[in-house]
C-alpha positions as CSV (number, residue, x, y, z in Angstrom):
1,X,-0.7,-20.2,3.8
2,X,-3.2,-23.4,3.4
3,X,-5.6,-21.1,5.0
4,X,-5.9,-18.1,2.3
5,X,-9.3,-18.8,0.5
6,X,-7.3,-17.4,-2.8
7,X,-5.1,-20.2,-2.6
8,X,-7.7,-23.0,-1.8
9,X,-10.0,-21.4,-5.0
10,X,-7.0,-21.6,-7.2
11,X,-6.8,-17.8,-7.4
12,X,-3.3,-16.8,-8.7
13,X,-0.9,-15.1,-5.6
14,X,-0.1,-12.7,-7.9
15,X,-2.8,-11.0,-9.1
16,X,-3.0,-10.4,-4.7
17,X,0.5,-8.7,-4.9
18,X,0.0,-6.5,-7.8
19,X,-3.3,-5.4,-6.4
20,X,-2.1,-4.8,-3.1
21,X,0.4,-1.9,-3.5
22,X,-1.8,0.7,-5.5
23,X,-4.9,-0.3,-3.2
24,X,-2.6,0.9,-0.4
25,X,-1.0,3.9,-1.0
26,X,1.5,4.9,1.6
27,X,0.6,7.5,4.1
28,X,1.1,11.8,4.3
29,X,2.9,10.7,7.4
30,X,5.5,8.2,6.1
31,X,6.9,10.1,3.0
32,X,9.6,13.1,3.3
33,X,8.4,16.8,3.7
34,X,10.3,18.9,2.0
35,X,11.9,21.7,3.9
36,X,11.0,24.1,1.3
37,X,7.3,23.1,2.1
38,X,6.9,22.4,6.0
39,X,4.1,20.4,7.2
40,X,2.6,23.1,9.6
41,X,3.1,25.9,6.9
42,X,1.5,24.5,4.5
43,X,-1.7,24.3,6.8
């Protein structure tokens, strides 16, 4: 990717990858409800 300004500034690819998954947590939606604990109960 010639074209990412972190690449062309000499910014390590890295330091974009490890701050890229806890800047992003993965949404309510996407992870399992219990079926102890249903969605619309616990509303």
């Amino acid at each position: 990717m010639p074209d990412d300004p972190r690449i062309l500034t000499g910014e390590p690819i890295v330091e974009v990858i490890d701050e890229s998954p806890p800047a992003h947590p993965p949404p309510v939606a996407a992870r399992p409800r219990p079926a102890s604990s249903p969605d619309g109960r616990r509303s």
